[in-house]
GUNU-862285 format. One record per residue (C-alpha): residue number from 1; y, z, x. Coordinates in steps of 0.5 Angstrom, whole numbers. Each point is the difference from the previous one (the first is absolute). Example, Ala and Ser with C-alpha at 12.3 -4.5 7.8 and 13.67 -1.06 7.14 Angstrom:
@n:1, py:-9, pz:16, px:25;
@n:2, py:7, pz:-2, px:2;
//
This chain:
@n:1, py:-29, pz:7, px:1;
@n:2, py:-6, pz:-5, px:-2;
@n:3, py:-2, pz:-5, px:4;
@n:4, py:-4, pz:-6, px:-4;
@n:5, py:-7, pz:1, px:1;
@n:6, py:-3, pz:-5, px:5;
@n:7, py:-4, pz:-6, px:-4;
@n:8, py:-1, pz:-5, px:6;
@n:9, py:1, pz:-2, px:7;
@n:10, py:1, pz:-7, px:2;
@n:11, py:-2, pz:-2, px:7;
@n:12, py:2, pz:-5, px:4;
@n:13, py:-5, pz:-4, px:4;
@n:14, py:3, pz:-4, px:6;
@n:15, py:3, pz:5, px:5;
@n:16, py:-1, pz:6, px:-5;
@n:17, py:-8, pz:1, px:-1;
@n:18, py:-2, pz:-5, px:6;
@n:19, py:3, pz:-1, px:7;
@n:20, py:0, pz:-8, px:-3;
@n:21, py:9, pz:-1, px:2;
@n:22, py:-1, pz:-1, px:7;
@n:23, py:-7, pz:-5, px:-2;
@n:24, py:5, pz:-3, px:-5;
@n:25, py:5, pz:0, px:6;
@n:26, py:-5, pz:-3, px:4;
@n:27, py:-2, pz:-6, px:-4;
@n:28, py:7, pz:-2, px:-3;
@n:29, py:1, pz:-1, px:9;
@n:30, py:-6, pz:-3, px:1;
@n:31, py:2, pz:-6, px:-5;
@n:32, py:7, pz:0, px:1;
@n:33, py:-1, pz:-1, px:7;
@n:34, py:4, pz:5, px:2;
@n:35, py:3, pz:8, px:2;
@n:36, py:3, pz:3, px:-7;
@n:37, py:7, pz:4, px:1;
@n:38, py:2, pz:5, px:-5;
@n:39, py:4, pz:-6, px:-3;
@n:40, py:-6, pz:-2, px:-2;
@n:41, py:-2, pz:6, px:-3;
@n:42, py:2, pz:-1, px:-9;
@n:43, py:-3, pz:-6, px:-1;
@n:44, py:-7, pz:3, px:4;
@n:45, py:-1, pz:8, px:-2;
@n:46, py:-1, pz:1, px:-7;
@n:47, py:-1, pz:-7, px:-2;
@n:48, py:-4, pz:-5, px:-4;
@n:49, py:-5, pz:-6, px:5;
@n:50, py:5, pz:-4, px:-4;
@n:51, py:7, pz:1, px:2;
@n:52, py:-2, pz:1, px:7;
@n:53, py:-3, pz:-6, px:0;
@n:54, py:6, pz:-4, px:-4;
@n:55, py:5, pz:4, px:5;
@n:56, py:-4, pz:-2, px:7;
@n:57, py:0, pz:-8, px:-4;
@n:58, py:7, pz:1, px:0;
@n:59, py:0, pz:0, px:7;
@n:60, py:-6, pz:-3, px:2;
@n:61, py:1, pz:-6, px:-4;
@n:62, py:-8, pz:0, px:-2;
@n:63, py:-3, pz:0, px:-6;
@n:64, py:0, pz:7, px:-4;
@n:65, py:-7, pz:-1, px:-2;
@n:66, py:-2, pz:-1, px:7;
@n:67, py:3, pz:7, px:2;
@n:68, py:-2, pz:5, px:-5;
@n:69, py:-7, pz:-3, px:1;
@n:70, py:0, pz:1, px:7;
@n:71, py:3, pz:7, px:-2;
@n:72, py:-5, pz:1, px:-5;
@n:73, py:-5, pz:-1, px:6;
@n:74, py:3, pz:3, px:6;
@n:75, py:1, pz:6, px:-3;
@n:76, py:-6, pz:0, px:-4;
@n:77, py:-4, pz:0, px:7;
@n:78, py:3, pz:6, px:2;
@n:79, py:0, pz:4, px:-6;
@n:80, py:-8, pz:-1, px:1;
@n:81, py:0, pz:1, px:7;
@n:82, py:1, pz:7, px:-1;
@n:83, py:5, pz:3, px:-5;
@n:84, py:2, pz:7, px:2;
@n:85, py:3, pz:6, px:-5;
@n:86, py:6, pz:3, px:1;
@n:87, py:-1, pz:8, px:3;
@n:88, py:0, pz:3, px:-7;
@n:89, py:-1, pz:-5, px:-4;
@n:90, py:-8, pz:1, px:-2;
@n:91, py:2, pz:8, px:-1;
@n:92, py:6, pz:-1, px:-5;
@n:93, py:-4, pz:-4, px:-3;
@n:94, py:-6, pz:4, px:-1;
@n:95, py:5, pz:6, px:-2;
@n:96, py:3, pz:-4, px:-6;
@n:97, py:-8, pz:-1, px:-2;
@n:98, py:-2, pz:7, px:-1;
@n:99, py:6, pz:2, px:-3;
@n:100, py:-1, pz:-6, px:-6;
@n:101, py:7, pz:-4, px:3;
@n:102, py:-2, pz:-7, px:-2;
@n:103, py:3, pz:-6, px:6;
@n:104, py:2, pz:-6, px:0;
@n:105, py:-1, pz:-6, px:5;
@n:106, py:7, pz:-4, px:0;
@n:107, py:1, pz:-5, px:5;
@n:108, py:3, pz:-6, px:1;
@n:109, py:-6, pz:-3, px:4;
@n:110, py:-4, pz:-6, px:-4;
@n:111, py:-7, pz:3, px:-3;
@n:112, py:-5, pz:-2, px:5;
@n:113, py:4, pz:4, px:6;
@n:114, py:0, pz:5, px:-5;
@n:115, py:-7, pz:0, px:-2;
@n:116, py:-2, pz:1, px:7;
@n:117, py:5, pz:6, px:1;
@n:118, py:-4, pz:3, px:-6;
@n:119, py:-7, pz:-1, px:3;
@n:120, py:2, pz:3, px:6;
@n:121, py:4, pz:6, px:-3;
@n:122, py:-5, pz:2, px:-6;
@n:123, py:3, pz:-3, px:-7;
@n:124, py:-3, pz:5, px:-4;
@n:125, py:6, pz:3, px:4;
@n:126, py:5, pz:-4, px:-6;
@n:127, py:0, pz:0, px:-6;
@n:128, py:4, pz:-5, px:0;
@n:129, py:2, pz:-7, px:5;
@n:130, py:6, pz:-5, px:-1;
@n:131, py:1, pz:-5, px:5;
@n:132, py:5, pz:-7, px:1;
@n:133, py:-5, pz:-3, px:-4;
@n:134, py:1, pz:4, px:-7;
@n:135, py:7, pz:1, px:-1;
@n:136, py:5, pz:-6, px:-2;
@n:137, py:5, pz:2, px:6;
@n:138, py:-2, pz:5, px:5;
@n:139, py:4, pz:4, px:5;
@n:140, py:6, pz:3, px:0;
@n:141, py:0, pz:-2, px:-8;
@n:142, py:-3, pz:6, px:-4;
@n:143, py:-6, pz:-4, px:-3;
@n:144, py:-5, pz:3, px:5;
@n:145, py:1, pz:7, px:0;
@n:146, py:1, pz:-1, px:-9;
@n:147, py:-7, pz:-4, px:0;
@n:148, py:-3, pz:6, px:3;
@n:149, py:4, pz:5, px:-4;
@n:150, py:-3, pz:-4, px:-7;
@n:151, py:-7, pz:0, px:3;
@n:152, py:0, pz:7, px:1;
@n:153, py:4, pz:2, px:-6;
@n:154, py:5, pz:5, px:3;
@n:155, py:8, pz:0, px:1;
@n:156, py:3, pz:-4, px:6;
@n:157, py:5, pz:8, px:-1;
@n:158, py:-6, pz:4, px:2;
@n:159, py:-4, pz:-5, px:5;
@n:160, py:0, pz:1, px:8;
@n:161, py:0, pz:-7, px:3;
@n:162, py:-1, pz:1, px:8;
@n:163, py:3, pz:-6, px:4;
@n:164, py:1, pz:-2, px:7;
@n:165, py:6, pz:-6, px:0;
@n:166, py:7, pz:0, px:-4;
@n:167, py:-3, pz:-6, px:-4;
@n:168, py:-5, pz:4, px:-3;
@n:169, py:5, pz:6, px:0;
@n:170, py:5, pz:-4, px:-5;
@n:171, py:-7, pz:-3, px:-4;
@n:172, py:-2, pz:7, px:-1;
@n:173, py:7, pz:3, px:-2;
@n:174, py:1, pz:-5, px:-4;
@n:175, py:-6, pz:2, px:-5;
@n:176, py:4, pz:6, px:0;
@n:177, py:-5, pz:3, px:5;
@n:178, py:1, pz:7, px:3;
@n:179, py:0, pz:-4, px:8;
@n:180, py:-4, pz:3, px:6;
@n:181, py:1, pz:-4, px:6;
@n:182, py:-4, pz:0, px:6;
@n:183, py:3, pz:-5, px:5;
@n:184, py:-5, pz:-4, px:4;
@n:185, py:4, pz:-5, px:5;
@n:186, py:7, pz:0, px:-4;
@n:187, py:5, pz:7, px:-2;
@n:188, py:0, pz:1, px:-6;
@n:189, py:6, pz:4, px:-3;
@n:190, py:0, pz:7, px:-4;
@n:191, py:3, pz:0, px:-7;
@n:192, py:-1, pz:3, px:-6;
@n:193, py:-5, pz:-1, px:-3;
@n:194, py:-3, pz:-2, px:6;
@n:195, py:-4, pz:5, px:5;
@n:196, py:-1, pz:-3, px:8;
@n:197, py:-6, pz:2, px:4;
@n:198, py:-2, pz:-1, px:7;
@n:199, py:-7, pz:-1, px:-3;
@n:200, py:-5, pz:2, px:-5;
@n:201, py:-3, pz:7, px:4;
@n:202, py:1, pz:6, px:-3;
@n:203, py:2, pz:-4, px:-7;
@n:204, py:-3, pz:3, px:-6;
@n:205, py:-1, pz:-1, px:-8;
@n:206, py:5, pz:6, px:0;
@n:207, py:5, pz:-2, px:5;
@n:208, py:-1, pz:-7, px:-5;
@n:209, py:2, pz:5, px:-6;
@n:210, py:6, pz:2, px:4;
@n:211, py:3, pz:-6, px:1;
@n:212, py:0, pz:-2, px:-8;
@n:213, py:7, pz:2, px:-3;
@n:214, py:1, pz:6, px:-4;
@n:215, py:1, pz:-2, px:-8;
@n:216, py:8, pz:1, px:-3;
@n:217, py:-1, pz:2, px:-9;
@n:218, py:8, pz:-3, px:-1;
@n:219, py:1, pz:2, px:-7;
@n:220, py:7, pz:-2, px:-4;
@n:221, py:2, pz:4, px:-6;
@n:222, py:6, pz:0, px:-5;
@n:223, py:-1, pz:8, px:-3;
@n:224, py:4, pz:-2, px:-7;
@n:225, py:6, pz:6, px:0;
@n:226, py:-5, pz:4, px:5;
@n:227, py:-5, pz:0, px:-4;
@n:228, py:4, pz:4, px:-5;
@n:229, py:-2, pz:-4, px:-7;
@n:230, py:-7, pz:3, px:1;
@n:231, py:-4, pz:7, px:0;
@n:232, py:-1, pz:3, px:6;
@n:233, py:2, pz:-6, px:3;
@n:234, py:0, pz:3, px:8;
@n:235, py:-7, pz:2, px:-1;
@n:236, py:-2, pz:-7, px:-2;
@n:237, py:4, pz:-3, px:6;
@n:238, py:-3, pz:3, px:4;
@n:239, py:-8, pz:0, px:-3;
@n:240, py:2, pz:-8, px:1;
@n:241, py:2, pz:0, px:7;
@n:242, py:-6, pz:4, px:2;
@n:243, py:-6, pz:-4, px:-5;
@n:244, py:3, pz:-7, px:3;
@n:245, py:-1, pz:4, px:8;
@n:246, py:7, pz:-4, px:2;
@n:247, py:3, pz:1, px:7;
@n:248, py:8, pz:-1, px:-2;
@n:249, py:4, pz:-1, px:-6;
@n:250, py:6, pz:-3, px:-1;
@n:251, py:4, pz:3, px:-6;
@n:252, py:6, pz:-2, px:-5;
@n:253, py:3, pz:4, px:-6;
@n:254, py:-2, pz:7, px:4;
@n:255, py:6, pz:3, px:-4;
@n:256, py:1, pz:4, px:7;
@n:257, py:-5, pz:5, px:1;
@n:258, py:-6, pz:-4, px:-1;
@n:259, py:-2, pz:-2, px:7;
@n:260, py:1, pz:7, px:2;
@n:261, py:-4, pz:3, px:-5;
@n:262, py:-5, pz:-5, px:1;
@n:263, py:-1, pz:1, px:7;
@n:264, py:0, pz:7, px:0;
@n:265, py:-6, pz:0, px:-5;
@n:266, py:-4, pz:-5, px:4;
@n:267, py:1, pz:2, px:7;
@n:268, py:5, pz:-5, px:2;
@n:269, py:5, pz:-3, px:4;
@n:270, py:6, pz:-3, px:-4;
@n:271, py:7, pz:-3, px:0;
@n:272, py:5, pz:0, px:-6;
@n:273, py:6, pz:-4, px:-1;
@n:274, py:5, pz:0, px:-6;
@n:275, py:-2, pz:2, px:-6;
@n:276, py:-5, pz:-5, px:-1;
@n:277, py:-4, pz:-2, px:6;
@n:278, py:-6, pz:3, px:4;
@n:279, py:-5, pz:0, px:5;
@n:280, py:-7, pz:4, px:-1;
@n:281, py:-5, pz:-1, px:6;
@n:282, py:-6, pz:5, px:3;
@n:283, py:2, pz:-3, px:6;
@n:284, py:7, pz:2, px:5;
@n:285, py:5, pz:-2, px:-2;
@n:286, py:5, pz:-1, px:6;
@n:287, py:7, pz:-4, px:-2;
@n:288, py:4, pz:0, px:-6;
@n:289, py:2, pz:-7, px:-1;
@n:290, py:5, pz:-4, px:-4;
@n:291, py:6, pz:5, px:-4;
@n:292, py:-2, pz:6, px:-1;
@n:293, py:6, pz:1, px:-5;
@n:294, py:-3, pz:-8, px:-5;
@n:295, py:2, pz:1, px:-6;
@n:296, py:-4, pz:-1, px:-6;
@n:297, py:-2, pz:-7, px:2;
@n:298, py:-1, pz:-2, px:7;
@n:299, py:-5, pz:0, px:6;
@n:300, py:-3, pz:5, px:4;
@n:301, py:-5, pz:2, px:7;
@n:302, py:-4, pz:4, px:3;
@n:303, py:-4, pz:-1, px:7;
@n:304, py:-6, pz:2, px:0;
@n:305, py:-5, pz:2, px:6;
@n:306, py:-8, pz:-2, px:-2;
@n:307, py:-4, pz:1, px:7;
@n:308, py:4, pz:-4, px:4;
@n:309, py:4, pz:-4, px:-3;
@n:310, py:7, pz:1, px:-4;
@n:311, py:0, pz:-4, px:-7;
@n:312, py:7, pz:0, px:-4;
@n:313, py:-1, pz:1, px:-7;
@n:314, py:6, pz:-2, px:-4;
@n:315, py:0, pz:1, px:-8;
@n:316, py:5, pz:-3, px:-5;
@n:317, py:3, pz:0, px:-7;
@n:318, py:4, pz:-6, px:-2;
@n:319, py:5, pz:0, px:-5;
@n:320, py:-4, pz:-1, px:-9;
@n:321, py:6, pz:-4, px:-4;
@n:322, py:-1, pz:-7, px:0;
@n:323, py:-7, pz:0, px:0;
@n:324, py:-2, pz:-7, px:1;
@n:325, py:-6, pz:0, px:-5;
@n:326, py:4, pz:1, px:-6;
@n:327, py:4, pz:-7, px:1;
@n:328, py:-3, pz:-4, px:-6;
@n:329, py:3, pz:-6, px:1;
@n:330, py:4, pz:-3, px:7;
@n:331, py:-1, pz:3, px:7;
@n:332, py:-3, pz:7, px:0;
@n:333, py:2, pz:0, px:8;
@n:334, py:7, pz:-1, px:-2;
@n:335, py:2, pz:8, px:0;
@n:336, py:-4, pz:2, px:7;
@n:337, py:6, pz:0, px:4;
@n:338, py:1, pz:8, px:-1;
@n:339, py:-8, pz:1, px:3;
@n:340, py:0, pz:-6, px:5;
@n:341, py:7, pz:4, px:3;
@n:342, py:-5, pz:7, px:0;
@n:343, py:-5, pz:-3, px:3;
@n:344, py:4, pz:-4, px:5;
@n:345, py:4, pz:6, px:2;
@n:346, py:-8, pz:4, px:1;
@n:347, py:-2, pz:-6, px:4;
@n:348, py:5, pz:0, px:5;
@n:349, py:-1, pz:8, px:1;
@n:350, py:-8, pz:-1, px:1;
@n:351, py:2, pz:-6, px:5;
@n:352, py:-6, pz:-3, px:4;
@n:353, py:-4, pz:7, px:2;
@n:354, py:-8, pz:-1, px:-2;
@n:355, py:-4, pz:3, px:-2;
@n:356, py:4, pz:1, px:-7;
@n:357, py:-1, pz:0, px:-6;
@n:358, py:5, pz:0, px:-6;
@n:359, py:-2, pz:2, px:-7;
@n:360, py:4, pz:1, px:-6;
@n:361, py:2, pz:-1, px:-7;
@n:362, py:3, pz:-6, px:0;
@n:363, py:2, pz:-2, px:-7;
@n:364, py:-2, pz:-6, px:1;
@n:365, py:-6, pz:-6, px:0;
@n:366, py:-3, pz:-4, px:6;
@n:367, py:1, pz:-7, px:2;
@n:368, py:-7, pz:1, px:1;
@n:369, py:-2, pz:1, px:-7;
@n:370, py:4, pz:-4, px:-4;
@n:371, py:0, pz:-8, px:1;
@n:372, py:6, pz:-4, px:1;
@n:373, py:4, pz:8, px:1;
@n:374, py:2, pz:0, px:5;
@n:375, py:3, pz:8, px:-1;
@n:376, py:5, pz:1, px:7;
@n:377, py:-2, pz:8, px:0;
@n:378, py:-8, pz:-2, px:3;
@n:379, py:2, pz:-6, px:2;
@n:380, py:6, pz:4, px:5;
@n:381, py:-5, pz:5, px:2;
@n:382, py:-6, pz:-6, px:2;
@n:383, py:5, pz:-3, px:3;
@n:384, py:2, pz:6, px:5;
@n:385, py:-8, pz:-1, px:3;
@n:386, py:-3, pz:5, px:-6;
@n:387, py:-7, pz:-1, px:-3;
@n:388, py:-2, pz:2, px:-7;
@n:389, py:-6, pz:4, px:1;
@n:390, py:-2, pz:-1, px:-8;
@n:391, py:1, pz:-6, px:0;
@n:392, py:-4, pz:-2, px:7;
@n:393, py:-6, pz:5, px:-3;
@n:394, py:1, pz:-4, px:-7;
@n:395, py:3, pz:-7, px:2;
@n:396, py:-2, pz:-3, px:-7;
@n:397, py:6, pz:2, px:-5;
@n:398, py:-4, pz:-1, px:-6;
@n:399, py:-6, pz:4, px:1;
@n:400, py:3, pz:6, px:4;
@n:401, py:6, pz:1, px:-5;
@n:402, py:2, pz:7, px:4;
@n:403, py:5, pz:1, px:-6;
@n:404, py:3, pz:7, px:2;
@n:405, py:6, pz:0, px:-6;
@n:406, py:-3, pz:3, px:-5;
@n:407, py:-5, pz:5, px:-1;
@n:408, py:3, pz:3, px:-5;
@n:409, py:5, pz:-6, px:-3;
@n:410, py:-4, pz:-5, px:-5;
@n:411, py:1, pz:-6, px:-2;
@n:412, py:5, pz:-4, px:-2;
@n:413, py:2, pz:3, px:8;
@n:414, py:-1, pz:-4, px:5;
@n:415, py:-5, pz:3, px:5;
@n:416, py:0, pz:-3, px:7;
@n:417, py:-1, pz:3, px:8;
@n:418, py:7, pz:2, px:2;
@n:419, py:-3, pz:5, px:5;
@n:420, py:-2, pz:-2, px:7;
@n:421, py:-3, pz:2, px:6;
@n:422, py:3, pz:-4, px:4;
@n:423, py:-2, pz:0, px:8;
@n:424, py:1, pz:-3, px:7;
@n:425, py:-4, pz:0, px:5;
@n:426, py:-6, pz:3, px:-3;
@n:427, py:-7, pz:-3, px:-2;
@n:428, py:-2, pz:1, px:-8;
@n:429, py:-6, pz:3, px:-1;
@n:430, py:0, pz:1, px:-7;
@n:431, py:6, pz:2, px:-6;
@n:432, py:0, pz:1, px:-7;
@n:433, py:4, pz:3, px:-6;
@n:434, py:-1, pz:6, px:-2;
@n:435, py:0, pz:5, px:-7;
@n:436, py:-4, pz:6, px:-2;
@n:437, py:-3, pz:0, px:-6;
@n:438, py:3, pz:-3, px:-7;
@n:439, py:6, pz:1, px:-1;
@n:440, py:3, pz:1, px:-7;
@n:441, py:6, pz:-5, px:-1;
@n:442, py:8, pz:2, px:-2;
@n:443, py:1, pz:4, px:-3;
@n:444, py:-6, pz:5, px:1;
@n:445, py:1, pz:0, px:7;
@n:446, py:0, pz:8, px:1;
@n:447, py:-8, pz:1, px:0;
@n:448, py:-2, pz:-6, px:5;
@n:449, py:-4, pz:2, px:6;
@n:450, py:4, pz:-6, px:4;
@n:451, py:8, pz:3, px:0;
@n:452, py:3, pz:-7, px:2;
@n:453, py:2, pz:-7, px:-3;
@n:454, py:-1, pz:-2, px:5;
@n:455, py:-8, pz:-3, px:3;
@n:456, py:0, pz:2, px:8;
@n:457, py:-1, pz:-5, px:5;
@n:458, py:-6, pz:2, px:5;
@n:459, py:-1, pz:-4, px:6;
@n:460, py:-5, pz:1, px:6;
@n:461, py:2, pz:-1, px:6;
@n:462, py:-2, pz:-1, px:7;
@n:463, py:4, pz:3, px:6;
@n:464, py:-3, pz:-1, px:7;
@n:465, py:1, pz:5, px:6;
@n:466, py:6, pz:-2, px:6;
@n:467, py:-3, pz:-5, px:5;
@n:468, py:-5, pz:4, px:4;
@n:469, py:-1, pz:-3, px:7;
@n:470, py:-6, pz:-1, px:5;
//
């Protein structure tokens, strides 16, 4: 199993690097003017000087400029009155630096108390700081952990962010960050994605690295007759799936035997259903799913284990006729009936699990390539909580066509995207079409490295581990 290498780790300040909570807390009492409770906790842990001071305005009746002002100044002179890091903190730090791993500072502080916890800590520590003053909105939002991310050039999908409150936890996941949460006065629940420690002891860049999620190649393709209008079409099959390093391959148009032979090749795992349809992954395949009998048009399934997790893999081949695209006058969606009752049919057997992803021919367009079309097959499927993953790498129709009808169709053809990786639950890393080589048009088809006529659809994804508790 891969991992997504670690790009960069982000860390909190109040409560995570610093024992500066409880002098927050301290200061938020002092000018309230009395004890806070755990009710107080949301509009005080994790938030800007600004909403709590809106928040203490609302029952105080004073000014709101009044009140950040006396925060800004009752937390400041404790911060410099001594400013004392969390046990750990230093030497993860430190560990991070020698191991070349860039770090951020994200904090929902304003820049003057920032820039004296910098001072106190060593701001040649990080690469990068971003503070209340430097993003438009602040915590829960997002826009703090993506500014960092901007800064240093990395992926949100392969960054730790290392948190003390739920409010920063929500920031940080929201920017697609992998989550290590160290809670400094209120719990913090595990999740996936989101790791939870008592503190940052024994916390190193490699159990950092452990905590991103593994990578998950999804690739969909439709072999065209199996393969069988091309030469030494097994061997091609197989010389693509291992040039493209895919994990799972949702097949149409196997023509019986193909997922078997395939996977017997390769050393994996697979699932046939009917004549037509199979799944090939390298990792256990540990259900079958859907009918095991489907006809030559339909849906169906397999759970597969990666690490920890189980993920359902479904792939699909709606019926040909009628295809829109050769509608030349009046409305091209007019003939989906057929194909939105197939697709229908499939949904309502995958039902609400995720992790899911549902590939497949199609065999027809999508609502999210034609303006003012509304095709009811995609549009069944995105109504259902499906995302599509090409579509979320590429969201510009224009520039990024993504045409997977035809390699080997010419014009007058149409050509159009109407093979999908379709996904729930799961965030995209990257997707792509695929075709090897340059293959010849009909009728000389029989030499072509690529043994389809069809383009495959690749999709990246990242697949976090189950919740791991303190």
């Amino acid at each position: 199993m891969t991992r997504l290498p670690l790009q960069a780790v982000l860390f909190d300040m109040d409560g995570t690097l610093v024992d500066t909570e409880r002098l927050w807390w301290e200061a938020v009492e002092q000018v309230a003017g009395r004890a806070l409770t755990g009710a107080d906790e949301p509009d005080v842990l994790g938030r800007p000087v600004e909403h709590t001071a809106d928040w203490l305005a609302a029952t105080t009746g004073r000014p709101a400029a009044e009140l950040a002002a006396a925060l800004h100044r009752e937390f400041a002179d404790r911060v410099r009155a001594g400013i004392v890091p969390r046990p750990g903190a230093l030497d993860l730090l430190d560990a991070l630096a020698r191991d070349g791993v860039p770090t951020a500072l994200v904090t929902a502080s304003p820049r003057a108390v920032a820039d004296t916890v910098l001072e106190a800590l060593g701001a040649e520590r990080f690469a990068v700081s971003v503070t209340a003053d430097d993003t438009e909105h602040t915590k829960p939002a997002p826009d703090p952990y993506l500014a960092a991310c901007r800064a240093l050039g990395v992926d949100p999908a392969a960054c730790v962010a290392v948190e003390d409150t739920q409010t920063g936890v929500s920031s940080a996941e929201a920017a697609g960050c992998t989550v290590l949460a160290v809670p400094s006065l209120a719990p913090i629940e595990a999740a996936p994605g989101r790791t939870v420690r008592s503190g940052l002891t024994d916390v190193t860049p490699d159990r950092l690295r452990a905590l991103l999620p593994y990578e998950l190649r999804v690739m969909s393709w439709n072999l065209w007759c199996g393969g069988t209008k091309v030469r030494d079409h097994r061997a091609k099959q197989l010389k693509a799936i291992a040039e493209t390093e895919v994990d799972v391959v949702g097949l149409q148009e196997t023509f019986g035997s193909a997922a078997e032979e395939l996977a017997a090749a390769l050393g994996w795992y697979h699932h046939r259903a009917g004549e037509n349809l199979g799944i090939i992954s390298r990792y256990p395949i540990t259900a079958g799913l859907g009918d095991p009998d489907v006809g030559f048009y339909g849906a169906a399934g397999a759970r597969i284990a990666v690490g920890d997790r189980q993920v359902e893999i479904w792939t699909a081949h709606l019926d040909y006729e009628n295809y829109g695209p050769y509608v030349t006058d009046g409305d091209p969606t007019a003939h989906e009936g057929v194909r939105l009752g197939q697709m229908r049919e499939a949904l309502d057997r995958i039902g609400d699990v995720e992790p899911v992803v549902l590939v497949g021919d199609f065999n027809c367009p999508s609502h999210l390539d034609w303006p003012g079309v509304d095709w009811p097959v995609t549009k069944a499927a995105e109504e259902a909580g499906f995302r599509d993953s090409y579509r979320e790498a590429h969201p510009d129709p224009e520039r990024d066509p993504g045409h997977t009808w035809s390699p080997v169709e010419v014009h007058p053809e149409p050509q159009d995207r109407i093979d999908f990786v379709l996904h729930r639950g799961l965030t995209v890393l990257t997707s792509r079409t695929h075709v090897s080589g340059s293959p010849r048009p009909l009728p000389e088809v029989g030499d072509n490295e690529w043994p389809s006529d069809h383009a495959a659809v690749i999709t990246v994804f990242a697949l976090h581990g189950s919740a791991e508790p303190a």
